[in-house]
Phi, psi and omega in degrees: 000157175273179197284309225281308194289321162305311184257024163262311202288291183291321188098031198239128151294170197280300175330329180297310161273359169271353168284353214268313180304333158291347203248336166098016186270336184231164156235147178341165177310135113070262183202131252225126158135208143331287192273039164325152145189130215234136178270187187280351173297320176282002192263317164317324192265353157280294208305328201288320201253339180275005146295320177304282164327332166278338167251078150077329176321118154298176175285324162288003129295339203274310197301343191253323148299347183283284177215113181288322148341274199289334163312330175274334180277324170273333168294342183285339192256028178283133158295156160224168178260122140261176202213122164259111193272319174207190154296342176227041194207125174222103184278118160285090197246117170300120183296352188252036169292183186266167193292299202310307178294329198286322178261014145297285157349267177354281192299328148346290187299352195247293186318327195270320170323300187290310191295341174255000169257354193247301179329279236276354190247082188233174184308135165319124198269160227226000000 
């Protein structure tokens, strides 16, 4: 079916599903162009996320039930950072966050490193 026969069929604008298909909620056409062509598979996985969404799901809950496989599998090869805050404090931070998050985070990471360095130097015991 075409994109036009897709979003007749589901009640999805079109713009929903090509957003669903960047976010990796759906997959893509077929055949690729003009001449899109989309199965009864995609219209099952639109049925799919507007039941989800009718109980409350984001989108980002729906991709690891859409598919639990592949969810696992990306979550295992993602890199991360760590930040060793002392010997008995270690922060785990995803490395492919955008520049903009990473030194949020970051500074996040420095206020809590002083504020657990500064706790432990508290009044003398007497």
């Amino acid at each position: 079916m075409t994109l036009s026969e897709l979003v007749e069929a589901s009640g999805v604008p079109a713009r929903t599903i090509r957003f669903y298909i960047s976010r990796g909620l759906m997959s893509g056409p077929l055949k690729a162009g003009r001449g899109a062509e989309y199965t009864p598979a995609h219209l099952e996985r639109l049925e799919r996320i507007k039941s989800l969404q009718a109980e409350g799901r984001t989108l980002s809950e729906m991709a690891p039930l859409l598919e639990p496989a592949a969810a696992a599998t990306e979550t295992a090869s993602v890199a991360w950072r760590h930040y060793a805050l002392g010997d008995d404090v270690v922060i785990q931070v995803r490395a492919d966050l955008s520049p903009w998050r990473t030194r949020q985070i970051r500074a996040a990471i420095d206020e809590f490193a002083r504020r657990i360095q500064t706790s432990g130097q508290g009044p003398e015991e007497e």
